[in-house]
MITI-335024 format. One record per atom (N, C-alpha, C): x, y, z; residue in three letters; atom name; residue number from 1. Coordinates in pm, 1 decimal. Layout:
MITI-335024
(romar (X,Y,Z),'ala','CA',NUM)
...
end
This chain:
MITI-335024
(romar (7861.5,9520.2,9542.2),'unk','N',1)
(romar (7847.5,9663.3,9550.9),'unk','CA',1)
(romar (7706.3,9703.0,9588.9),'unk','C',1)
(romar (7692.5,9817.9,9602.0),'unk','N',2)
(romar (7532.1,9859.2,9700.4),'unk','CA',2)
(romar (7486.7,9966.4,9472.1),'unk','C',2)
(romar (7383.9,9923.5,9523.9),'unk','N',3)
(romar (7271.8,9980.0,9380.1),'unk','CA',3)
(romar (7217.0,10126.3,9390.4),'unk','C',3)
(romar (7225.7,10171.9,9354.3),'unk','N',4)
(romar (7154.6,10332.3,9381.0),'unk','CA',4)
(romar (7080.7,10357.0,9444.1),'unk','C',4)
(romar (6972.7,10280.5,9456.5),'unk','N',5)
(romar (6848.1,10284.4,9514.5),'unk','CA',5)
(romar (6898.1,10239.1,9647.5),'unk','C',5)
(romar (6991.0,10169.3,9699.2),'unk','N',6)
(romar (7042.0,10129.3,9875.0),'unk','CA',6)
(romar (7104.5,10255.3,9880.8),'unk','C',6)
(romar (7187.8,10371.2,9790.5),'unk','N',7)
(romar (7289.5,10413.5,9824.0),'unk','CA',7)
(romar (7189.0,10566.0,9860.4),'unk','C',7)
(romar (7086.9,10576.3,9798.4),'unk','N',8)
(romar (7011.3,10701.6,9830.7),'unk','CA',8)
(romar (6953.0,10644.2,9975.8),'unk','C',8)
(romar (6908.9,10528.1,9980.4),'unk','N',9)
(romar (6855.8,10494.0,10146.3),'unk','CA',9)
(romar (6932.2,10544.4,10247.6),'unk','C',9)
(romar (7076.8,10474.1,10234.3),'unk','N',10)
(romar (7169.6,10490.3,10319.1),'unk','CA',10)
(romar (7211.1,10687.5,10341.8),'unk','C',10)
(romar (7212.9,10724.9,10220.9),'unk','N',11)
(romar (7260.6,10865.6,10227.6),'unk','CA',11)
(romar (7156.8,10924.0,10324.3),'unk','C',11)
(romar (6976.1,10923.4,10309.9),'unk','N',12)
(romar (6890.0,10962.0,10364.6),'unk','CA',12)
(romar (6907.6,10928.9,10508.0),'unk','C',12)
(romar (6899.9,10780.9,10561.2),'unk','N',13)
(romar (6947.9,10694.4,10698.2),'unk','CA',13)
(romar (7043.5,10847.8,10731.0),'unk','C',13)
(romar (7210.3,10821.9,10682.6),'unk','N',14)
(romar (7292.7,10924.0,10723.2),'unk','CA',14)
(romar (7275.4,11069.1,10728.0),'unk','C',14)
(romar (7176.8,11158.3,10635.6),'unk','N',15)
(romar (7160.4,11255.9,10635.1),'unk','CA',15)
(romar (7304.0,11331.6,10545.1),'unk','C',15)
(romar (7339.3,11243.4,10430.7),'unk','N',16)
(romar (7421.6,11301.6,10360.0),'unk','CA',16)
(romar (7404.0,11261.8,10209.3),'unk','C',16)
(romar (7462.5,11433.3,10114.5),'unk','N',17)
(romar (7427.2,11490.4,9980.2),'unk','CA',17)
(romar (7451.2,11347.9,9885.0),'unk','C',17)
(romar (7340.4,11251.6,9848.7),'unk','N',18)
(romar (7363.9,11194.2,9734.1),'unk','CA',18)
(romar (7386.5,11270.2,9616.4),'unk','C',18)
(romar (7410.4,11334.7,9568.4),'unk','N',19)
(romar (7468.1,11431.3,9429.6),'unk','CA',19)
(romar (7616.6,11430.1,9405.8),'unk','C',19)
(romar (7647.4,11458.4,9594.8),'unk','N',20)
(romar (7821.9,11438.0,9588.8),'unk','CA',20)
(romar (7841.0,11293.7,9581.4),'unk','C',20)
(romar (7787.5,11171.1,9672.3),'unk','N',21)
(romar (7797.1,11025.1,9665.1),'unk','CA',21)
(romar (7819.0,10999.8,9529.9),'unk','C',21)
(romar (7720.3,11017.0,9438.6),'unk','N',22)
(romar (7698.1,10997.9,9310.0),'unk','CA',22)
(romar (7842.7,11031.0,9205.5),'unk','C',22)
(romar (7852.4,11201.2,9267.7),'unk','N',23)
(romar (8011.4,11214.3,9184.2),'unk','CA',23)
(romar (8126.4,11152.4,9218.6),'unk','C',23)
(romar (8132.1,11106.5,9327.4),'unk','N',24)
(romar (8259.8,11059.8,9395.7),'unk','CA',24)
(romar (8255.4,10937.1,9374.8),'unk','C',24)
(romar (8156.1,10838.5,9379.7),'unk','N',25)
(romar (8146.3,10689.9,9433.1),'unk','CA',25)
(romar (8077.5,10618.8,9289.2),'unk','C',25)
(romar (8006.2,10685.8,9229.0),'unk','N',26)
(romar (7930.5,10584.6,9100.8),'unk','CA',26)
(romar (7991.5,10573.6,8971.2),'unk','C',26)
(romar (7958.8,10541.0,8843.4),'unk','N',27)
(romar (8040.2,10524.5,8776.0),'unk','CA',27)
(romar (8052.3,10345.3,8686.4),'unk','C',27)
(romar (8025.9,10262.5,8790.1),'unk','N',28)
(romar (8035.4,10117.1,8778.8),'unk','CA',28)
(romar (7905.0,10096.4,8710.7),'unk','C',28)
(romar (7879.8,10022.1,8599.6),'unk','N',29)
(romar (7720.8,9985.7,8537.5),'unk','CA',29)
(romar (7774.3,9794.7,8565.5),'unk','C',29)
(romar (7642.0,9771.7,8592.6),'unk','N',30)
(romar (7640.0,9579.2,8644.6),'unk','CA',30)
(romar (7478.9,9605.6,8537.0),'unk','C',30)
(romar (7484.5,9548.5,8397.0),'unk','N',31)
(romar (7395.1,9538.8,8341.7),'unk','CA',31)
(romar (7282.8,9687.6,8300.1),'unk','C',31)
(romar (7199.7,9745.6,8388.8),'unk','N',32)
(romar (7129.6,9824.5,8410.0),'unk','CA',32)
(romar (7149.1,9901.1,8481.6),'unk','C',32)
(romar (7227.5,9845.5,8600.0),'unk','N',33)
(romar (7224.7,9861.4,8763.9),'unk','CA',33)
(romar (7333.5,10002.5,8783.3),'unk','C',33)
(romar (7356.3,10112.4,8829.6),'unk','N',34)
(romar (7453.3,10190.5,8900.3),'unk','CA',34)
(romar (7533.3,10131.0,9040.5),'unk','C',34)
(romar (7644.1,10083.7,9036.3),'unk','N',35)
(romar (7702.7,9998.0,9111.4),'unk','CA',35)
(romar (7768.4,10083.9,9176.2),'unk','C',35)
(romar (7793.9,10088.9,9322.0),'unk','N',36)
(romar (7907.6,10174.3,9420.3),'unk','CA',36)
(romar (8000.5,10085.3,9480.5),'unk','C',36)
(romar (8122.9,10169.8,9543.9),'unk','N',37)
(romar (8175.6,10070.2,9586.6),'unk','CA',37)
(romar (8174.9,10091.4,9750.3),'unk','C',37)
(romar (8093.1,9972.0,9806.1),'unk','N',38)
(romar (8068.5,9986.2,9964.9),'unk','CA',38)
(romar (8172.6,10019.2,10030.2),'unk','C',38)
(romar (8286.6,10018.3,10010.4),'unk','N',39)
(romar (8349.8,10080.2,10094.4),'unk','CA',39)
(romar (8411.4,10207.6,10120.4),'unk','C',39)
(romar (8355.0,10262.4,10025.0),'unk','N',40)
(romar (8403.5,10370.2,10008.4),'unk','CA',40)
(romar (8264.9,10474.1,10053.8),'unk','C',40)
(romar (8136.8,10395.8,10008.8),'unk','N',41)
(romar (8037.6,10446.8,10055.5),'unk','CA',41)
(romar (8047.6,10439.0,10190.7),'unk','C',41)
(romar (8064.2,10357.3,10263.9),'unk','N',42)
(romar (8001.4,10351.0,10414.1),'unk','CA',42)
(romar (8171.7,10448.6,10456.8),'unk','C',42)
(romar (8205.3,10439.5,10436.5),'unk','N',43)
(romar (8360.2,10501.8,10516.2),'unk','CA',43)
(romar (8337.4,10668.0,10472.7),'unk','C',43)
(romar (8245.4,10738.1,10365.2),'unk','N',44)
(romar (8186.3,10845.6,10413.6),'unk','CA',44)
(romar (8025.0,10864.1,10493.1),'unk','C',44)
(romar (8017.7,10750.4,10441.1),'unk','N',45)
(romar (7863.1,10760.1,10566.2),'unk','CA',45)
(romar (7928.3,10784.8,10728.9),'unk','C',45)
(romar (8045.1,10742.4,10753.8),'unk','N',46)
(romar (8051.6,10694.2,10864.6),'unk','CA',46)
(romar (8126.6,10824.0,10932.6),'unk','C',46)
(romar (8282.8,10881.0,10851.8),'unk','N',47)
(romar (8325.4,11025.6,10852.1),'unk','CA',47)
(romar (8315.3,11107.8,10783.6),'unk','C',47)
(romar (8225.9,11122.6,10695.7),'unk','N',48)
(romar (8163.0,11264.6,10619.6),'unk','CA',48)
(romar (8291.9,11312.1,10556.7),'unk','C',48)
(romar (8351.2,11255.5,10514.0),'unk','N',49)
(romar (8464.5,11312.5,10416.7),'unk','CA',49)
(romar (8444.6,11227.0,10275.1),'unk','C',49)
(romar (8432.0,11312.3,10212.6),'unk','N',50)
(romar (8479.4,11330.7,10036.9),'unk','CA',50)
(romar (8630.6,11300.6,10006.7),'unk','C',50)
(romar (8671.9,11170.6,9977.6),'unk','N',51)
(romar (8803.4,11162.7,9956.9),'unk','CA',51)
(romar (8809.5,10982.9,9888.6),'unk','C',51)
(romar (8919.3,10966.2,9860.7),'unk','N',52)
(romar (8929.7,10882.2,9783.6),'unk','CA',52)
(romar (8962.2,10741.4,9916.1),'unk','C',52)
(romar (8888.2,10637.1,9905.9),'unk','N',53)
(romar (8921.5,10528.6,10014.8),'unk','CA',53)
(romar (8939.4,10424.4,9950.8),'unk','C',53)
(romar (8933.3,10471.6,9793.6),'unk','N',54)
(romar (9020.8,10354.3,9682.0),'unk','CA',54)
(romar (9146.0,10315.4,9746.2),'unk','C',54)
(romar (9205.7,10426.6,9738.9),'unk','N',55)
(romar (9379.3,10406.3,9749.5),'unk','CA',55)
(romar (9421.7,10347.6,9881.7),'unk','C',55)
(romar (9341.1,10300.1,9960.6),'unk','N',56)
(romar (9368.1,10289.6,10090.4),'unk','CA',56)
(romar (9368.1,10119.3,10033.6),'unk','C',56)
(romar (9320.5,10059.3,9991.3),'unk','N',57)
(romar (9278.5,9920.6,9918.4),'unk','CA',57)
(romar (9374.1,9894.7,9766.8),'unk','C',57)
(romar (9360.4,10007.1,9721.0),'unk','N',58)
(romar (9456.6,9896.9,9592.7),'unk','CA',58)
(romar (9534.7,10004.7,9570.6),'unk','C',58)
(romar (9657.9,9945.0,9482.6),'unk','N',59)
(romar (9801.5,9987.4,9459.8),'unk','CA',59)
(romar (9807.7,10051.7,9330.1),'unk','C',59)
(romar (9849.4,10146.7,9288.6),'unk','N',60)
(romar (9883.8,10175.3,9159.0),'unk','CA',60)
(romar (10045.0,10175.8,9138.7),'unk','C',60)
(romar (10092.0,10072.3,9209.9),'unk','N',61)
(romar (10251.5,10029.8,9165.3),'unk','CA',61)
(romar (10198.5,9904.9,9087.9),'unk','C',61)
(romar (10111.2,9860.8,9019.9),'unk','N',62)
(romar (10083.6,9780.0,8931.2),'unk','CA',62)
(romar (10076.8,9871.9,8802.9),'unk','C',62)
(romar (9950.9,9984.6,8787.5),'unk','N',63)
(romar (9925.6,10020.6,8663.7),'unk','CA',63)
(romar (10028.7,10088.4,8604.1),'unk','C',63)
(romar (10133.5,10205.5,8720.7),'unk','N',64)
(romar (10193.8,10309.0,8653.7),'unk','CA',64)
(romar (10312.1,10215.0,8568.5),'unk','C',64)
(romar (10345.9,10107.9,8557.4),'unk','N',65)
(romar (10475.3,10054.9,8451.8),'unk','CA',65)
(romar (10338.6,10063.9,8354.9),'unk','C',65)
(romar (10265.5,9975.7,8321.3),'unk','N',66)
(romar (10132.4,9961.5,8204.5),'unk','CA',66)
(romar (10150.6,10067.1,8156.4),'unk','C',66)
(romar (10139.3,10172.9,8212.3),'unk','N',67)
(romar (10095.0,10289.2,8174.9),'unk','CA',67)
(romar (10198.9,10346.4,8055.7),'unk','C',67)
(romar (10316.3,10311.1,8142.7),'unk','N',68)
(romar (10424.9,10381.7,8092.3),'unk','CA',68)
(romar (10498.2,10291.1,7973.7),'unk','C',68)
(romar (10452.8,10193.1,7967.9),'unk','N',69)
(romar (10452.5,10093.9,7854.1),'unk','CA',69)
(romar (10401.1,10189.0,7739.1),'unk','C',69)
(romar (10300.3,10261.6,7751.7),'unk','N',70)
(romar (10255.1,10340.8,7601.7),'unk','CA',70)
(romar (10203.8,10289.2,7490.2),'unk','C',70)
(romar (10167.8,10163.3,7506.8),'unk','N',71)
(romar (10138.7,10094.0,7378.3),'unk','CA',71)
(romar (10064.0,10138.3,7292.1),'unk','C',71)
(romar (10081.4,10225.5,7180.7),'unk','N',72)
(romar (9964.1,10261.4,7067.6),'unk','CA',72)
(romar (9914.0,10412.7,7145.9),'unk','C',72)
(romar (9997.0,10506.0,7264.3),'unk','N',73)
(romar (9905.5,10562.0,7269.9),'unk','CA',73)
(romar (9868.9,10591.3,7397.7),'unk','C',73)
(romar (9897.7,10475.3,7470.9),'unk','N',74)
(romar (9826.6,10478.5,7596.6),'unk','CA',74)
(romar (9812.0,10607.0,7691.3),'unk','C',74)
(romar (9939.4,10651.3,7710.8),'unk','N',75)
(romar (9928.3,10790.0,7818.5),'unk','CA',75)
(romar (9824.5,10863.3,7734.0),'unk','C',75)
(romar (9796.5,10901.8,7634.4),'unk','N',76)
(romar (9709.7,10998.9,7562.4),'unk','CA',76)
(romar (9605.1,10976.7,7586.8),'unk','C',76)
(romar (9563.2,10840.2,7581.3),'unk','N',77)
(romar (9424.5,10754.3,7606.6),'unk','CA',77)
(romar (9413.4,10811.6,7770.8),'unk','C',77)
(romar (9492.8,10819.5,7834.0),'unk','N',78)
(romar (9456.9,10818.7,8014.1),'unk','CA',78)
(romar (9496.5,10972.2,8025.8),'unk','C',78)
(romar (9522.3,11017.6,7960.8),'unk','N',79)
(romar (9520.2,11157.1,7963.6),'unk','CA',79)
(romar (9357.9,11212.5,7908.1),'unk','C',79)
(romar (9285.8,11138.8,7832.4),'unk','N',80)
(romar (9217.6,11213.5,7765.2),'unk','CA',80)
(romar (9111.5,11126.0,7857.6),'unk','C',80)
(romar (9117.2,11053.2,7917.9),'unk','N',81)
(romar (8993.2,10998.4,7996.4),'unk','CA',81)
(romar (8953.2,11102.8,8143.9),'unk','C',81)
(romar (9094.3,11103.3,8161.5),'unk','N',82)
(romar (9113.6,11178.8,8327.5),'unk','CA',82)
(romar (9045.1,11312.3,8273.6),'unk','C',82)
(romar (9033.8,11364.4,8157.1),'unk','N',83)
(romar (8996.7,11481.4,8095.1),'unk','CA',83)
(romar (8820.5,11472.1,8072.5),'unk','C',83)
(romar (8810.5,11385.3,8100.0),'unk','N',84)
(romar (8675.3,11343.1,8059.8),'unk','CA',84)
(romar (8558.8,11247.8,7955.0),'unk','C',84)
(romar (8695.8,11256.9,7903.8),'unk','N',85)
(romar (8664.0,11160.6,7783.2),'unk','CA',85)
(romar (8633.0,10970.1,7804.6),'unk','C',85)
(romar (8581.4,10932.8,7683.1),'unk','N',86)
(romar (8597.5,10754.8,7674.4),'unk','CA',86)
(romar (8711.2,10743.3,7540.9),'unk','C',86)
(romar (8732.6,10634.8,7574.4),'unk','N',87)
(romar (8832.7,10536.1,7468.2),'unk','CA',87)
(romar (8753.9,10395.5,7450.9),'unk','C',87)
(romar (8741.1,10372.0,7277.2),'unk','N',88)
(romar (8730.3,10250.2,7239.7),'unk','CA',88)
(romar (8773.4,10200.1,7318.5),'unk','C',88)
(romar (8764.5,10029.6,7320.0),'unk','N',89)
(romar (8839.8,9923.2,7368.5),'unk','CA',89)
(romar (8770.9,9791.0,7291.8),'unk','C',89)
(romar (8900.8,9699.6,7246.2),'unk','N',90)
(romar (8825.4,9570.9,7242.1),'unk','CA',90)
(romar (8889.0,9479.1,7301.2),'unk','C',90)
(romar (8766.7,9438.9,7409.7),'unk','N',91)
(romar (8808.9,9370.6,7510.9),'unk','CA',91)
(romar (8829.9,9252.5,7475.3),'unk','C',91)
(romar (8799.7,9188.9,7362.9),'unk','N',92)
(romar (8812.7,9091.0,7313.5),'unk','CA',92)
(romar (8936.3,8969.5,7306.4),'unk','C',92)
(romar (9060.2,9091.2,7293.1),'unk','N',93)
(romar (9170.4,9022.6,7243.7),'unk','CA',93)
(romar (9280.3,9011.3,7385.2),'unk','C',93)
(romar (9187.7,9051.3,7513.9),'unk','N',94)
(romar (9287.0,9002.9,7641.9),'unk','CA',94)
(romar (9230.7,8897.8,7636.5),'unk','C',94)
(romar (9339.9,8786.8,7691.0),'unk','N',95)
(romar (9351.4,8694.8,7734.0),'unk','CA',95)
(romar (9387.7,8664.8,7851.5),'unk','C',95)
(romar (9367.3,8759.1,7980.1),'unk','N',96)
(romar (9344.3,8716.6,8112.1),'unk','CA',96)
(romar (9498.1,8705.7,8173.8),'unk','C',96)
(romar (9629.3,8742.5,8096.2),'unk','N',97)
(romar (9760.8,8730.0,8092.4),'unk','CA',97)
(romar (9826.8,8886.3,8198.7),'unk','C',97)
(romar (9860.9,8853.2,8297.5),'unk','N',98)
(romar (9898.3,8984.2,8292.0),'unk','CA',98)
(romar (10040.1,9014.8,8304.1),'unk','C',98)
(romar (10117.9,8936.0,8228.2),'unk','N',99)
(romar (10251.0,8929.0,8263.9),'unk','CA',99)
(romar (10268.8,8960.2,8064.0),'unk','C',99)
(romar (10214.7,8979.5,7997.0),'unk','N',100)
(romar (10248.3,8957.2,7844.0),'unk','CA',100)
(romar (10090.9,8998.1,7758.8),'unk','C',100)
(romar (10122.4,9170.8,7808.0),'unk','N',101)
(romar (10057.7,9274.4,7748.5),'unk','CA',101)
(romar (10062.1,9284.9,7604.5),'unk','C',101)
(romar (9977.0,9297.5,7511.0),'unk','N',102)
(romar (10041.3,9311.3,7348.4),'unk','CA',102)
(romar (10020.1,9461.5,7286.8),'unk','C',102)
(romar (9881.2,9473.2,7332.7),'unk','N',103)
(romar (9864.0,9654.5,7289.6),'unk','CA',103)
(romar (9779.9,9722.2,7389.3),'unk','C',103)
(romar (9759.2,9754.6,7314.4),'unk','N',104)
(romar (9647.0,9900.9,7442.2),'unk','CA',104)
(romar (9536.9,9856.6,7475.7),'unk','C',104)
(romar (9446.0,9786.6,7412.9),'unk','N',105)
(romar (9285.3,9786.5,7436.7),'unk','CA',105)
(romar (9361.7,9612.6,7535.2),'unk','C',105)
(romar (9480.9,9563.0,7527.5),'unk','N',106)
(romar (9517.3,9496.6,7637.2),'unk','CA',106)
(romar (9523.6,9540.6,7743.6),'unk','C',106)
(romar (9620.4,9630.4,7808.1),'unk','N',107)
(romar (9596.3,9718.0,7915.2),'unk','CA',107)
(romar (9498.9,9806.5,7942.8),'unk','C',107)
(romar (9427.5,9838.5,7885.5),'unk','N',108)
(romar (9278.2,9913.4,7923.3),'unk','CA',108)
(romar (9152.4,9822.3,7981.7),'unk','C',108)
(romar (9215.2,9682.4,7911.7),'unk','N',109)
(romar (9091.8,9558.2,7944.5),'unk','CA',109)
(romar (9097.1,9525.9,8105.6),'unk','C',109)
(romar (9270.5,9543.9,8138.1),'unk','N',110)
(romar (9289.9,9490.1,8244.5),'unk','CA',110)
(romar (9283.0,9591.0,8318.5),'unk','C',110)
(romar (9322.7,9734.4,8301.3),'unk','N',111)
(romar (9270.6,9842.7,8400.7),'unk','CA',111)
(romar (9045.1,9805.3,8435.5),'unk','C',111)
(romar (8978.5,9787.7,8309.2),'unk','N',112)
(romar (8858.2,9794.6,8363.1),'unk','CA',112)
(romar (8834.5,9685.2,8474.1),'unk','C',112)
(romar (8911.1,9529.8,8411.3),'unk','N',113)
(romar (8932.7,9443.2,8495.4),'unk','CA',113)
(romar (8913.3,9438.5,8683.5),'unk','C',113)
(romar (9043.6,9562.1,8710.5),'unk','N',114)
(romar (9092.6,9618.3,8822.5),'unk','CA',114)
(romar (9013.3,9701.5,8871.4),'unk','C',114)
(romar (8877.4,9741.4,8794.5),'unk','N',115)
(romar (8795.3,9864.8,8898.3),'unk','CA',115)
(romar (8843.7,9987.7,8869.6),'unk','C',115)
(romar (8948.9,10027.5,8797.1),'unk','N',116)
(romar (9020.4,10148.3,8763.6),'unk','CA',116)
(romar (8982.0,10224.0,8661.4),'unk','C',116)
(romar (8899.7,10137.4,8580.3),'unk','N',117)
(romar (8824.1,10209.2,8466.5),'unk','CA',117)
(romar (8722.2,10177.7,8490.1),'unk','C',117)
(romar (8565.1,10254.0,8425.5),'unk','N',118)
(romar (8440.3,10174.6,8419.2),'unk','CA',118)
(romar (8417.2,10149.5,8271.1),'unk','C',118)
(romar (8339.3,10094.5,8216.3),'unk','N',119)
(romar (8341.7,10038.9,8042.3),'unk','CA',119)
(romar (8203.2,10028.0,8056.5),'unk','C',119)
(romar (8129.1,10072.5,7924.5),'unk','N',120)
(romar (8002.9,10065.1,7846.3),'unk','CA',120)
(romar (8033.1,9957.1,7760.5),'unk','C',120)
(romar (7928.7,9889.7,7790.7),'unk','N',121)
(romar (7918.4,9720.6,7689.6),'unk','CA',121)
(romar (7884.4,9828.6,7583.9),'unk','C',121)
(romar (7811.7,9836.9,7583.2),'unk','N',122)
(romar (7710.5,9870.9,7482.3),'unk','CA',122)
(romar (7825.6,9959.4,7349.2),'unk','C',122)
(romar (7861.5,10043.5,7403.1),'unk','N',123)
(romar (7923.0,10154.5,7359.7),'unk','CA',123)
(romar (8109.7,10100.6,7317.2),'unk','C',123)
(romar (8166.5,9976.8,7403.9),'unk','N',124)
(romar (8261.5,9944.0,7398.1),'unk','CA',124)
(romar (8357.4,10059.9,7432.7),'unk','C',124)
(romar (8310.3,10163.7,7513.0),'unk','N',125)
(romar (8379.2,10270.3,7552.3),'unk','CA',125)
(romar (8421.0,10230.4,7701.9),'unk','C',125)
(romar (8564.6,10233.5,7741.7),'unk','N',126)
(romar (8661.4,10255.4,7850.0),'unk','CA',126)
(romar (8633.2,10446.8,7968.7),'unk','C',126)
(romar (8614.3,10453.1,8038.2),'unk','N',127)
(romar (8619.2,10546.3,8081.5),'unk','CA',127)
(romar (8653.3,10577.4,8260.6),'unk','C',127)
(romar (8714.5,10680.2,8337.7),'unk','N',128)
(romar (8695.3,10723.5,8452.6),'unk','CA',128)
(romar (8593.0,10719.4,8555.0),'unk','C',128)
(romar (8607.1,10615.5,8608.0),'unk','N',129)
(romar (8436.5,10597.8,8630.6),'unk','CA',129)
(romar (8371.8,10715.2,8752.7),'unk','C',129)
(romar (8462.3,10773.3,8844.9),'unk','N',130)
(romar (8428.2,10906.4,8901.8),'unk','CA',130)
(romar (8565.2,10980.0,8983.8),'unk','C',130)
(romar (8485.3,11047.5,9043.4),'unk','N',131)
(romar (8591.1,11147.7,9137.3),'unk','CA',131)
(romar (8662.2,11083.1,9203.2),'unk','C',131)
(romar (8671.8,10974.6,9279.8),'unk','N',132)
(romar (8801.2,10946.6,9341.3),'unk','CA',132)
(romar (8870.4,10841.6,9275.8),'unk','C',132)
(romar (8847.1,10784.0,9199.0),'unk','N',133)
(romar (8939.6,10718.3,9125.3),'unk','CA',133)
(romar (9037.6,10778.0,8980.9),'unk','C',133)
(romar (8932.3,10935.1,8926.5),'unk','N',134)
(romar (8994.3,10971.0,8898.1),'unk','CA',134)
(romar (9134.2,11139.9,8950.5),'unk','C',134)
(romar (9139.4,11118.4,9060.9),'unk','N',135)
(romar (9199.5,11183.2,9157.5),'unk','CA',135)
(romar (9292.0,11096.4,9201.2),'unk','C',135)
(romar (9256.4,10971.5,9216.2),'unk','N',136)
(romar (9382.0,10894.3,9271.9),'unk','CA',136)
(romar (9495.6,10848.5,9080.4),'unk','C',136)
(romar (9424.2,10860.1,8985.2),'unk','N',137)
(romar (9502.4,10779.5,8874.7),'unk','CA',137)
(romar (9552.7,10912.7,8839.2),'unk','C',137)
(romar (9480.0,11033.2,8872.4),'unk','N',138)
(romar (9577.5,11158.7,8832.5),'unk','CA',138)
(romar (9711.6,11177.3,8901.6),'unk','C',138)
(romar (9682.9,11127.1,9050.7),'unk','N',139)
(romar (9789.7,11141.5,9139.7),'unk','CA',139)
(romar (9928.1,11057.2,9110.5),'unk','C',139)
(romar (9872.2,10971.9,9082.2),'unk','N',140)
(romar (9970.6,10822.8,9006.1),'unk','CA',140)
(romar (10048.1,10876.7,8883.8),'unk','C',140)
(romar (9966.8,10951.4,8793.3),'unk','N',141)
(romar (10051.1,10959.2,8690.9),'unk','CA',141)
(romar (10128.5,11098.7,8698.9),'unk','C',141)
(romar (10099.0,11205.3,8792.7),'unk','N',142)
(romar (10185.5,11293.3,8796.5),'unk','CA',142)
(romar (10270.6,11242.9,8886.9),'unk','C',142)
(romar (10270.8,11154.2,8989.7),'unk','N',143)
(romar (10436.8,11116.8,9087.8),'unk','CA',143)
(romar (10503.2,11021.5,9019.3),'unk','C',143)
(romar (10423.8,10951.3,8920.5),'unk','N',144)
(romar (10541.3,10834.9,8859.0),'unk','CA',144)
(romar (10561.8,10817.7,8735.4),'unk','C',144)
(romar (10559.4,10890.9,8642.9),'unk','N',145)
(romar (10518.2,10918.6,8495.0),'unk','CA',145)
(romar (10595.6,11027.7,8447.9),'unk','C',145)
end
């Protein structure tokens, strides 16, 4: 992924609003670091559109059964994230399985897993990591949910 400090270069290079980059594209922590995801960055560097270029790359015909599994909660948990919120998680107790889910902080491990959530070590908090991912998991759960 490109670091904040490339992603303000590049915005400057392009002559476009890092404030919006920032809401749309950041979200990901790598240690210290603010992590983006290059492709989504350069594909508005390149057509100046604000839009989600997640969904063009990964599927949410994986998460929406998870979802709808409910374990302990779950839609509430992704209801209240898309809302703004974090959710505990202990990532602890996945085991890398994704065929034999047991509870929630299972499927939340494997949503952060997937790029679909972002997670605070520190905090052990699960969360939305920005605007287009949470626009595309809103979209997911109102067409298939």
């Amino acid at each position: 992924g490109f670091t904040e400090d490339e992603v303000r270069d590049i915005c400057d290079r392009y002559g476009r609003d890092f404030t919006q980059v920032e809401r749309w594209y950041d979200g990901y922590m790598l240690g210290d670091y603010h992590v983006y995801n290059p492709r989504a960055v350069v594909n508005y560097m390149l057509h100046g559109d604000l839009k989600s270029y997640w969904s063009e790359t990964g599927s949410y015909d994986v998460i929406v059964p998870l979802i709808n599994l409910d374990f302990d909660g779950l839609k509430t948990a992704i209801i209240q994230m898309l809302s703004g919120g974090e959710i505990k998680v202990n990532t602890g107790s996945f085991m890398n399985d994704t065929v034999s889910f047991k509870n929630k902080d299972d499927v939340l491990t494997y949503l952060i897993h997937l790029g679909y959530l972002g997670f605070d070590q520190k905090r052990s908090c699960a969360f939305i990591p920005n605007e287009e991912i949470r626009q595309d998991i809103e979209n997911a759960c109102r067409h298939n949910l």
